[in-house]
Biopython code that builds the backbone (N, CA, C, O; Angstrom):
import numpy as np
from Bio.PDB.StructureBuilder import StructureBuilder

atoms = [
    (1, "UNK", "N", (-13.947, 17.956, -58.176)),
    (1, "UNK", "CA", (-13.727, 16.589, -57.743)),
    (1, "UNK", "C", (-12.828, 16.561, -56.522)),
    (1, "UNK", "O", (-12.138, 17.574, -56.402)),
    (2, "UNK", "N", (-12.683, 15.662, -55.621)),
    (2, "UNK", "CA", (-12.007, 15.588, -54.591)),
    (2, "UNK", "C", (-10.906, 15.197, -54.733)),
    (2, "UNK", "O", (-10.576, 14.929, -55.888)),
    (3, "UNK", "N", (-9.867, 15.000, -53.598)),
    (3, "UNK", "CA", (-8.264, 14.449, -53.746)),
    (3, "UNK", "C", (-8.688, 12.975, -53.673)),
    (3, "UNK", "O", (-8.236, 12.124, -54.440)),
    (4, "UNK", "N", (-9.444, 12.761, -52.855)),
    (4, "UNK", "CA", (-9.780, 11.290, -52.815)),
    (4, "UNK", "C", (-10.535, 10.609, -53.957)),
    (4, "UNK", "O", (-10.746, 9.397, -53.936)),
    (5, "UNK", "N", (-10.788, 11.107, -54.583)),
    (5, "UNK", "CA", (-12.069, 10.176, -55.847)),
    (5, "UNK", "C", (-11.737, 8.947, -56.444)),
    (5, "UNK", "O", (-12.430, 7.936, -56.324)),
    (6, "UNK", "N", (-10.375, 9.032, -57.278)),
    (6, "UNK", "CA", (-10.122, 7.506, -57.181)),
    (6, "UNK", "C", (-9.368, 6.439, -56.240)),
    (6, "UNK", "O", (-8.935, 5.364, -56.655)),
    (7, "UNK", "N", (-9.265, 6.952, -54.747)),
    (7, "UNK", "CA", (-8.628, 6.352, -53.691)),
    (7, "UNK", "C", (-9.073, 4.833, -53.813)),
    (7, "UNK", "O", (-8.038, 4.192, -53.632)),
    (8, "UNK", "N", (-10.047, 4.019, -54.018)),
    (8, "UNK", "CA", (-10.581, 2.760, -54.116)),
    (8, "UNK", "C", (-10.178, 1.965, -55.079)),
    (8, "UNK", "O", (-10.262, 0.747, -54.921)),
    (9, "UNK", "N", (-9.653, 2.527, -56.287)),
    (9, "UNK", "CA", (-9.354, 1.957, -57.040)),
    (9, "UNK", "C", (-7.905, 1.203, -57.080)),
    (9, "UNK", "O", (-6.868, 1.660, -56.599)),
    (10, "UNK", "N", (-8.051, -0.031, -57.745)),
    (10, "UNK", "CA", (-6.920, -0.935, -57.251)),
    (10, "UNK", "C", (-6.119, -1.055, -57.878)),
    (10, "UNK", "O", (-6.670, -0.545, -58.853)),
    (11, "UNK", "N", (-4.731, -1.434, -58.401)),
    (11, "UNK", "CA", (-3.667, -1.699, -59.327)),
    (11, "UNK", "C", (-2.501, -2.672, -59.054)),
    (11, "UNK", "O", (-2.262, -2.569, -57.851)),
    (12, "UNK", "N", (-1.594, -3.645, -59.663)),
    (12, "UNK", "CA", (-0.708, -4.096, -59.151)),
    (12, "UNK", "C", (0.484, -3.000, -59.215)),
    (12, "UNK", "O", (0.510, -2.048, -59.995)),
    (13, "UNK", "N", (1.506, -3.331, -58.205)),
    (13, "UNK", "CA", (2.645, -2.095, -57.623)),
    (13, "UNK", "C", (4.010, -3.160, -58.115)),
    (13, "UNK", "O", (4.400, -4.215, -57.614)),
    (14, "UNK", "N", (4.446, -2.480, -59.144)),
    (14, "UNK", "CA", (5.248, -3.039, -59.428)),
    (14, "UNK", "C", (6.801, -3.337, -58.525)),
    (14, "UNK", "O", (7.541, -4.310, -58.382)),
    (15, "UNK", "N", (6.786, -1.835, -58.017)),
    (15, "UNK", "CA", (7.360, -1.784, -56.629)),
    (15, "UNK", "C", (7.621, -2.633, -55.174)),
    (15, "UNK", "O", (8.607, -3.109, -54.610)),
    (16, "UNK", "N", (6.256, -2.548, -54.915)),
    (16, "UNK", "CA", (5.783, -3.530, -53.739)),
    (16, "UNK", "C", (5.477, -5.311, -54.135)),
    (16, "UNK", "O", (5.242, -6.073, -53.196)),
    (17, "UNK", "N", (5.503, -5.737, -55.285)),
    (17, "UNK", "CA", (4.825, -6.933, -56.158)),
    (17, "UNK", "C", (3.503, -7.116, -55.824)),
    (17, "UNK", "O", (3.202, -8.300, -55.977)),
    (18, "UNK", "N", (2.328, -6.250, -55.322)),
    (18, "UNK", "CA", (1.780, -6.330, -54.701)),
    (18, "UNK", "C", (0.257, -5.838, -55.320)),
    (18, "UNK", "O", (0.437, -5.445, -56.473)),
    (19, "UNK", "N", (-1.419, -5.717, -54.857)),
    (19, "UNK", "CA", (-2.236, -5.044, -55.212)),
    (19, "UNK", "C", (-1.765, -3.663, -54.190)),
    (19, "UNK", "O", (-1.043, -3.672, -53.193)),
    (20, "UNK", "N", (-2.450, -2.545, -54.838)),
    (20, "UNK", "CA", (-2.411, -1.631, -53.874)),
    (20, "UNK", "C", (-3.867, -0.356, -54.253)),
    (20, "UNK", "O", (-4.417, -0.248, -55.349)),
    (21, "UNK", "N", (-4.100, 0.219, -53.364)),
    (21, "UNK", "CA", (-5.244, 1.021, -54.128)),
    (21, "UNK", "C", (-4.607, 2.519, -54.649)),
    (21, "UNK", "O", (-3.378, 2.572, -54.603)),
    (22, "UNK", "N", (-5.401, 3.898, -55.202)),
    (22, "UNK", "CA", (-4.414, 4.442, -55.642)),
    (22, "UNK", "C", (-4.341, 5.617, -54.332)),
    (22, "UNK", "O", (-3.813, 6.691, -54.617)),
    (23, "UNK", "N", (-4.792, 5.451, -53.105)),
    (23, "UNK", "CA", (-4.608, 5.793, -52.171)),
    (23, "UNK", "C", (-3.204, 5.413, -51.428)),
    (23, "UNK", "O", (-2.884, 5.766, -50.293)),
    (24, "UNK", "N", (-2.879, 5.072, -51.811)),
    (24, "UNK", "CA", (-1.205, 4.516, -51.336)),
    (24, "UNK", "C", (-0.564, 5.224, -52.361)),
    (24, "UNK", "O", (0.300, 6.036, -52.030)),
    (25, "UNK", "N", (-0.840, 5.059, -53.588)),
    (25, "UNK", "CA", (-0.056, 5.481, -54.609)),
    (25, "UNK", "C", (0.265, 7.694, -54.707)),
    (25, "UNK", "O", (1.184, 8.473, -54.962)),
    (26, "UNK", "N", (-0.894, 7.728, -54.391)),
    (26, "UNK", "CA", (-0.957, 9.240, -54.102)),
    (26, "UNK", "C", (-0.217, 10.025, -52.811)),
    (26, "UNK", "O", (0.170, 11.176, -52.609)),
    (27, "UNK", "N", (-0.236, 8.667, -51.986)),
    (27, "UNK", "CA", (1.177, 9.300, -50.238)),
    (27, "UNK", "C", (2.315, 8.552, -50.363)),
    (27, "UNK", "O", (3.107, 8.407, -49.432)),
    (28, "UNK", "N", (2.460, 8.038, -51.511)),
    (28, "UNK", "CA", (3.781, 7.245, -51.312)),
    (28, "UNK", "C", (5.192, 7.642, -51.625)),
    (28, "UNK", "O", (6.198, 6.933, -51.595)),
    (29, "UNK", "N", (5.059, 9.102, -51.978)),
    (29, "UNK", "CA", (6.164, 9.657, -51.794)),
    (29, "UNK", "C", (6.899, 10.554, -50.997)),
    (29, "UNK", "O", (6.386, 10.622, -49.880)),
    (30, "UNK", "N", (7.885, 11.264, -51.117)),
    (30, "UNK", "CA", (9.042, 12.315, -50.626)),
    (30, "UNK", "C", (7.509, 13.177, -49.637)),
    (30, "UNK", "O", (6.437, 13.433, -50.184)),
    (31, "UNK", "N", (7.740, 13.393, -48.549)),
    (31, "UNK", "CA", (7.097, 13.896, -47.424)),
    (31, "UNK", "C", (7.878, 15.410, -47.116)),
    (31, "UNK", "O", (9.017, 15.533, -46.663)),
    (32, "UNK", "N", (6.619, 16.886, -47.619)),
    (32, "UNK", "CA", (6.865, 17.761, -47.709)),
    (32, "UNK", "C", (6.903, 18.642, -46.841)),
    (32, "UNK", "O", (5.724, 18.566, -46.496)),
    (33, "UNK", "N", (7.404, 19.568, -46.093)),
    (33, "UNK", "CA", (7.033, 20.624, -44.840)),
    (33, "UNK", "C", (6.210, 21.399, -45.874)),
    (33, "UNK", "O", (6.430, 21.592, -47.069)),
    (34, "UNK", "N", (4.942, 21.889, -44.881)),
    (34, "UNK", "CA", (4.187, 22.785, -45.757)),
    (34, "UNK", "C", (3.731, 23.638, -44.450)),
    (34, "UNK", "O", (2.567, 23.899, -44.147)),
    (35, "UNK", "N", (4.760, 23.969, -43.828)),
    (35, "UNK", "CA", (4.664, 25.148, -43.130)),
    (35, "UNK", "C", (3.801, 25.474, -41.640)),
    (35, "UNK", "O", (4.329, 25.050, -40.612)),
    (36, "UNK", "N", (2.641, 26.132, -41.538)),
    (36, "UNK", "CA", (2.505, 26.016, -40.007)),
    (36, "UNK", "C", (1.548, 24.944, -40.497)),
    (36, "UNK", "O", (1.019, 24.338, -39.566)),
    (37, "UNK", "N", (1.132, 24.491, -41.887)),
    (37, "UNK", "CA", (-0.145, 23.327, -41.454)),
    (37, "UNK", "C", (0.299, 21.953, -41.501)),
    (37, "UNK", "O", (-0.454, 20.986, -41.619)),
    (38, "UNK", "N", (1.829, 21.904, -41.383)),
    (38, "UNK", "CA", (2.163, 20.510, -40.947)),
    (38, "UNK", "C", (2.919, 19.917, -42.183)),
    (38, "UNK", "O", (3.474, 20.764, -42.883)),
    (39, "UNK", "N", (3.032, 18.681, -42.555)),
    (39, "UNK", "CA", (3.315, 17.852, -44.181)),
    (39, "UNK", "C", (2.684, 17.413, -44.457)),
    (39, "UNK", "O", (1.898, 16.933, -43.641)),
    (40, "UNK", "N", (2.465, 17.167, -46.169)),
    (40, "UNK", "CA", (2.101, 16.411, -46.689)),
    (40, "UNK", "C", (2.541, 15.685, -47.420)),
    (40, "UNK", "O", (3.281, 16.314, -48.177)),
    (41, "UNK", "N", (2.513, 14.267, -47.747)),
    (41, "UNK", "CA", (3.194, 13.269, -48.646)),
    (41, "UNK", "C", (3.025, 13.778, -50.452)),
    (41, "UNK", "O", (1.972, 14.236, -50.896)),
    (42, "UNK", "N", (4.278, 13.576, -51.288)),
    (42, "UNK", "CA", (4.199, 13.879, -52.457)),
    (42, "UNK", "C", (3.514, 12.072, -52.802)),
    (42, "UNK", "O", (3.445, 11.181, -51.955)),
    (43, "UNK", "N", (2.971, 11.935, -54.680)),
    (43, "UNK", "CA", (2.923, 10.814, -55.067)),
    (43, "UNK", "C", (3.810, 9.950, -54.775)),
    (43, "UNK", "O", (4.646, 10.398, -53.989)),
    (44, "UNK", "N", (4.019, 8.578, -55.181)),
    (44, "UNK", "CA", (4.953, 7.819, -55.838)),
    (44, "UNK", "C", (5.466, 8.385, -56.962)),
    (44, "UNK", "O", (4.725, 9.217, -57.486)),
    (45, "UNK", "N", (6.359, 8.214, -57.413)),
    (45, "UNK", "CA", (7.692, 9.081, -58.632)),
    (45, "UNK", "C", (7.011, 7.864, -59.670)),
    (45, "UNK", "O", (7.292, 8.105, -60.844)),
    (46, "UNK", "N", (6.192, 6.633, -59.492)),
    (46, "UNK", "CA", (5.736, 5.923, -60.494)),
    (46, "UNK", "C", (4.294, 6.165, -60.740)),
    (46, "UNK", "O", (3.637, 5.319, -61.345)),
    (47, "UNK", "N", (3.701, 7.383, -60.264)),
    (47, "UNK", "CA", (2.395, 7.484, -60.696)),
    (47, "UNK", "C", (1.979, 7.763, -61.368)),
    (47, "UNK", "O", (0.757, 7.627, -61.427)),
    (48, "UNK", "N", (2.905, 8.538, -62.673)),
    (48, "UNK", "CA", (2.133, 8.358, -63.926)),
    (48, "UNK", "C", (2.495, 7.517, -64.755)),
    (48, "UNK", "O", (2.069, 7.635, -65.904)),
    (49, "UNK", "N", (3.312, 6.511, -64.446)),
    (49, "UNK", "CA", (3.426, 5.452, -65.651)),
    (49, "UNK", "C", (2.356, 4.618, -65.085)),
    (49, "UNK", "O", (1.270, 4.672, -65.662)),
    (50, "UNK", "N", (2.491, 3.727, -63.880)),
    (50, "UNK", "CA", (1.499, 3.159, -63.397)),
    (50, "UNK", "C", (-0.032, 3.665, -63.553)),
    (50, "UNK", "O", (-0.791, 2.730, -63.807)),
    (51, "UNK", "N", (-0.408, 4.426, -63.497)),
    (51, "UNK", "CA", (-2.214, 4.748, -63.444)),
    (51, "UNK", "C", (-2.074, 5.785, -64.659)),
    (51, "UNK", "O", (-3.041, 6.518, -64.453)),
    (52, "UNK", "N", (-1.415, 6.287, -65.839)),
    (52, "UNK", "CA", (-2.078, 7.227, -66.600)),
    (52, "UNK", "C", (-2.756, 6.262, -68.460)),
    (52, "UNK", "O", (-2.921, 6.671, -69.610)),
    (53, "UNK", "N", (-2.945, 4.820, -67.714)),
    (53, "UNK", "CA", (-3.874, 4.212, -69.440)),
    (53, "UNK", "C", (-5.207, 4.349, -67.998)),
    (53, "UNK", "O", (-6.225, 4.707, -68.590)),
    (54, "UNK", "N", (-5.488, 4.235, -66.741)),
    (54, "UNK", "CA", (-6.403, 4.324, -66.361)),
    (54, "UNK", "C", (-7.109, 5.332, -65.604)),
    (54, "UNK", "O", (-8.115, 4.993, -64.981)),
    (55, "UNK", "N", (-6.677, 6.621, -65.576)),
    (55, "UNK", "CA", (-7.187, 7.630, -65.497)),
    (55, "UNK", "C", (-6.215, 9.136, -65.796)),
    (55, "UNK", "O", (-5.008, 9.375, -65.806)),
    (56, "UNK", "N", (-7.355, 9.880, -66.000)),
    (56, "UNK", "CA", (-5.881, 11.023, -66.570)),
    (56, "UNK", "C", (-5.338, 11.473, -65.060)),
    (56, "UNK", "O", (-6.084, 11.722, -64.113)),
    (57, "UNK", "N", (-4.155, 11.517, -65.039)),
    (57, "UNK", "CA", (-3.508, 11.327, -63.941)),
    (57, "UNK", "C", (-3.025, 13.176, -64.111)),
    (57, "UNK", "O", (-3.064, 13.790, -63.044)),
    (58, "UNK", "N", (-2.678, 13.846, -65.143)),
    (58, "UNK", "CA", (-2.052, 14.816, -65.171)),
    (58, "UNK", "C", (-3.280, 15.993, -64.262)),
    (58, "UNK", "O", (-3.113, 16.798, -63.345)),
    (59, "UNK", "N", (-4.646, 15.524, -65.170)),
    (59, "UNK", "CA", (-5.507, 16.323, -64.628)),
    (59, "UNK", "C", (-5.248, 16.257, -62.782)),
    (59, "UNK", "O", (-4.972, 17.162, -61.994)),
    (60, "UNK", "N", (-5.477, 14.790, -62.565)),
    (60, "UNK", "CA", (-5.623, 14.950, -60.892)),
    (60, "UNK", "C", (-4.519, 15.736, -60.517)),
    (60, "UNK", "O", (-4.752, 16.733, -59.833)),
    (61, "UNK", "N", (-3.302, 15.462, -60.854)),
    (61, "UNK", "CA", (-1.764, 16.210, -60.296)),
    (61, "UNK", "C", (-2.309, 17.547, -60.404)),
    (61, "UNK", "O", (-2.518, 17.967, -59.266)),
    (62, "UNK", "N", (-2.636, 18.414, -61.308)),
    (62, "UNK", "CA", (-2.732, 19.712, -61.295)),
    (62, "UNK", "C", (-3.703, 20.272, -60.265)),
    (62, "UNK", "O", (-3.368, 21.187, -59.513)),
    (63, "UNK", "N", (-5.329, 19.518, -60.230)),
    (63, "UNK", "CA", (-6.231, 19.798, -59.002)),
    (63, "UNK", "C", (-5.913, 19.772, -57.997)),
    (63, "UNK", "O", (-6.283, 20.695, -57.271)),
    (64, "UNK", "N", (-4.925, 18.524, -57.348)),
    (64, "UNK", "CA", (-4.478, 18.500, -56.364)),
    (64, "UNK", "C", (-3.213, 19.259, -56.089)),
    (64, "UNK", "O", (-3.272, 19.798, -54.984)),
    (65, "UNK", "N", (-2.427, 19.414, -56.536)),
    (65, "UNK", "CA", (-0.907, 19.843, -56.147)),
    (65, "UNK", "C", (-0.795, 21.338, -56.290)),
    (65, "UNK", "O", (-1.307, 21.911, -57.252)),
    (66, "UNK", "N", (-0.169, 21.945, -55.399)),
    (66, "UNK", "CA", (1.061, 23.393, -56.045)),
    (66, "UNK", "C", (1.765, 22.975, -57.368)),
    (66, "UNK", "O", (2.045, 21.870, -57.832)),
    (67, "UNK", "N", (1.971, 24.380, -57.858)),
    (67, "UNK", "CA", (2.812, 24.001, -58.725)),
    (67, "UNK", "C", (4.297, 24.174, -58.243)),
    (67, "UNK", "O", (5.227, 24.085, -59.045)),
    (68, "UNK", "N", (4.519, 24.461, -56.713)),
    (68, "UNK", "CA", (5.659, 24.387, -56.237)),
    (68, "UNK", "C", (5.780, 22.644, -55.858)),
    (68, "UNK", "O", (6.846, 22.044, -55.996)),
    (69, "UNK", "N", (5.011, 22.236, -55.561)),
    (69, "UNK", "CA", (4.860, 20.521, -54.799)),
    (69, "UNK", "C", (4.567, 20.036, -56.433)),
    (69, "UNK", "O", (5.758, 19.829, -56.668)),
    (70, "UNK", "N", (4.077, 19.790, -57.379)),
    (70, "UNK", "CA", (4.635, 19.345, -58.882)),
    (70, "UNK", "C", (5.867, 19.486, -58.987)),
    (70, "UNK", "O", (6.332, 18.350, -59.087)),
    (71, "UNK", "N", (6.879, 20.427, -59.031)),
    (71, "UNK", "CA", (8.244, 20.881, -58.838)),
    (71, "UNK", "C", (8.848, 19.827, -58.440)),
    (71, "UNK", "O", (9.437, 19.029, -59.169)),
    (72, "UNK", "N", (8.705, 19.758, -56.987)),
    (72, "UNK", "CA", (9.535, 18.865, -56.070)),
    (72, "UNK", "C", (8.974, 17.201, -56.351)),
    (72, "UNK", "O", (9.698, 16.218, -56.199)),
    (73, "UNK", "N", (7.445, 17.151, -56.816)),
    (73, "UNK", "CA", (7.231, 15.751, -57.447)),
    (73, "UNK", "C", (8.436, 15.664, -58.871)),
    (73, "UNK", "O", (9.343, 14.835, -58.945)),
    (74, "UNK", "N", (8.194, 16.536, -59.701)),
    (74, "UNK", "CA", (9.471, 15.961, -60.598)),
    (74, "UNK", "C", (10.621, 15.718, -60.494)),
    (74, "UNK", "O", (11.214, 14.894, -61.191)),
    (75, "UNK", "N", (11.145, 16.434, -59.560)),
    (75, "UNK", "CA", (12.394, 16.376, -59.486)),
    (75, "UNK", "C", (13.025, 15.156, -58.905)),
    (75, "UNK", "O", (12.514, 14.729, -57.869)),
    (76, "UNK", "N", (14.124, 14.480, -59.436)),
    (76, "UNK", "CA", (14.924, 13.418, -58.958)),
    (76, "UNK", "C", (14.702, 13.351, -57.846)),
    (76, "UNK", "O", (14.473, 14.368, -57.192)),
    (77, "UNK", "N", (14.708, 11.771, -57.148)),
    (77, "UNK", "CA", (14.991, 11.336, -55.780)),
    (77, "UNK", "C", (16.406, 11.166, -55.982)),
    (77, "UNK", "O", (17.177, 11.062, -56.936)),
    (78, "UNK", "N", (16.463, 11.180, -54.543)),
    (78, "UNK", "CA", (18.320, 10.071, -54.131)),
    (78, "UNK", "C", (17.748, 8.715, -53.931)),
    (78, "UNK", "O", (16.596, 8.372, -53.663)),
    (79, "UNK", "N", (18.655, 8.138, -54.093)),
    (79, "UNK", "CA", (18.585, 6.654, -54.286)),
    (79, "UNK", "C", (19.264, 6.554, -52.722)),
    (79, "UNK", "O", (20.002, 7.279, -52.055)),
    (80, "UNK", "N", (18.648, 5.352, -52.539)),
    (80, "UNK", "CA", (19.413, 3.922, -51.355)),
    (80, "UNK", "C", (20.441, 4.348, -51.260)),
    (80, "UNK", "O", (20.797, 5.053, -50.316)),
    (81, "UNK", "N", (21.221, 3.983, -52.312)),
    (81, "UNK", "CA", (22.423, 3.685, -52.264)),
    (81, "UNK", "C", (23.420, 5.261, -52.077)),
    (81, "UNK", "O", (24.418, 5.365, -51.363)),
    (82, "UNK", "N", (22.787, 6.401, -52.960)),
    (82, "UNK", "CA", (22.997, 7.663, -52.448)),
    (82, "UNK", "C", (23.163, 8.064, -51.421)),
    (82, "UNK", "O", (24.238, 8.636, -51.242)),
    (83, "UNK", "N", (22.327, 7.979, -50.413)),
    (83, "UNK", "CA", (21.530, 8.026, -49.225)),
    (83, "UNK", "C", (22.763, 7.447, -47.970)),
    (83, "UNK", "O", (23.213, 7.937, -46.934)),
    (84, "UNK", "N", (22.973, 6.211, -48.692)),
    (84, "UNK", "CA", (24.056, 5.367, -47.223)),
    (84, "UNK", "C", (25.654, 6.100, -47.556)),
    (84, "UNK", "O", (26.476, 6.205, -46.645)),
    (85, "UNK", "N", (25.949, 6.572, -48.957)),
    (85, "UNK", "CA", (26.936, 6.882, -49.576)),
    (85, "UNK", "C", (27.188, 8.347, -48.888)),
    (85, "UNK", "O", (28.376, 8.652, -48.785)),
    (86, "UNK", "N", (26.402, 9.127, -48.489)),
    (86, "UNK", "CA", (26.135, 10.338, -47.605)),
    (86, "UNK", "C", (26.645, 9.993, -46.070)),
    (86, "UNK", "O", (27.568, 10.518, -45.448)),
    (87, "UNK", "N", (25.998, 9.238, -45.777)),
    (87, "UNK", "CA", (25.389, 9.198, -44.214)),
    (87, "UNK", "C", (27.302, 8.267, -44.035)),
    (87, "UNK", "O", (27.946, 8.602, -43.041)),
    (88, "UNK", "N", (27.847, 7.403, -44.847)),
    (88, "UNK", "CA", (29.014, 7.106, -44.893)),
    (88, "UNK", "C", (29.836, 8.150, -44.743)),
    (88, "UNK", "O", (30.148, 8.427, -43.585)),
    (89, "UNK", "N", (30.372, 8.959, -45.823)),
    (89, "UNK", "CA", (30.782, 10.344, -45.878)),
    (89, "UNK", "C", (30.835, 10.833, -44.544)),
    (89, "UNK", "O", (31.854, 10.822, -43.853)),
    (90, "UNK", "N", (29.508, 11.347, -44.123)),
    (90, "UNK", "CA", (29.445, 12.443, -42.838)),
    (90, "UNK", "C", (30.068, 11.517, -41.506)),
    (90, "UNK", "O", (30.536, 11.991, -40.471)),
    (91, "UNK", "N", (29.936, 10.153, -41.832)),
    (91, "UNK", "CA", (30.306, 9.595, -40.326)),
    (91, "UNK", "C", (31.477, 9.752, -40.320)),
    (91, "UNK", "O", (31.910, 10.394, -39.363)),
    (92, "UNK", "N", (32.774, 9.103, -41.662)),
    (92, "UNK", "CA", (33.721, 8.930, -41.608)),
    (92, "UNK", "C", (34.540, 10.617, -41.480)),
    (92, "UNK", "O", (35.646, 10.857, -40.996)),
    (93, "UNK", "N", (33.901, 11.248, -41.878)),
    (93, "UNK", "CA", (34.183, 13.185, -41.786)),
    (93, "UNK", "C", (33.694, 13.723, -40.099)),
    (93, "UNK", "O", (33.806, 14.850, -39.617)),
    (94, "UNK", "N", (33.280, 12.796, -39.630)),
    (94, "UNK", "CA", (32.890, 13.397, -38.245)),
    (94, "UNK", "C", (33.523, 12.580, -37.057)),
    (94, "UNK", "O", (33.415, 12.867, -35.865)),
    (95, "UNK", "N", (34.349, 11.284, -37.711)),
    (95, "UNK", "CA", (34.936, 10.059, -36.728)),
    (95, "UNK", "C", (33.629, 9.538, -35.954)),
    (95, "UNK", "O", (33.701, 9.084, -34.812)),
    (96, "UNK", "N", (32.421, 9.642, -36.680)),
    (96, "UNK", "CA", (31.598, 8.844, -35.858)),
    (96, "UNK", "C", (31.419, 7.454, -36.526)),
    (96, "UNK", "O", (31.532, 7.369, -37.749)),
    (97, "UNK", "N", (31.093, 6.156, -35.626)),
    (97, "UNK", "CA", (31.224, 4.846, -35.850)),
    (97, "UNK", "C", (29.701, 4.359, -35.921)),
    (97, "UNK", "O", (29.493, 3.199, -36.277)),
    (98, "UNK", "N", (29.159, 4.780, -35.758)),
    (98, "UNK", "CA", (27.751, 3.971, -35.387)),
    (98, "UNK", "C", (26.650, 4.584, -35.033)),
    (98, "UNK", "O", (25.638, 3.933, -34.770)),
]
sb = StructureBuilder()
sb.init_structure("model")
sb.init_model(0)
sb.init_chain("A")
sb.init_seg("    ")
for serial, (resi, resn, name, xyz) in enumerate(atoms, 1):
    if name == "N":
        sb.init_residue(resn, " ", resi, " ")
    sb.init_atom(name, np.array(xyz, "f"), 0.0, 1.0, " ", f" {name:<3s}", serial, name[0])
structure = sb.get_structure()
């Protein structure tokens, strides 16, 4: 089967409040270096609660993914708020303002 097969199919995003197809849902995450052939986008971190009563989702993850890129799909994101809590840190540690 392809990476694309259920790309058409539609769902509400609880995320976005929105419809979305599961072609969004499959690039909507953490964006990977994969070396000289460029990146590729991991899932959404909500793709198997969202789509697994409507398709087996584990199967697609395994066809499609490394099991090094599954890895880095499980693993925790940083949050927002992480993220500015950093970028705070390094400014105020570097005397930069802006």
């Amino acid at each position: 089967m392809a990476e694309d097969e259920h790309d058409l199919r539609r769902i509400y995003c609880p995320s976005l409040g929105m419809m979305v197809e599961f072609a969004y849902c499959r690039a909507a995450g953490r964006q990977l270096e994969t070396g000289t052939s460029g990146s590729r986008r991991l899932p959404c971190q909500r793709l198997l609660g969202c789509w697994s009563a409507r398709l087996d989702v584990g199967a697609f993850l395994a066809r499609t993914y490394s099991p090094e890129e599954l890895a880095e799909f499980a693993s925790p994101t940083t949050t927002r708020l992480e993220r500015l809590y950093a970028a705070a840190s390094r400014a105020s540690e570097g005397g930069e303002t802006g």
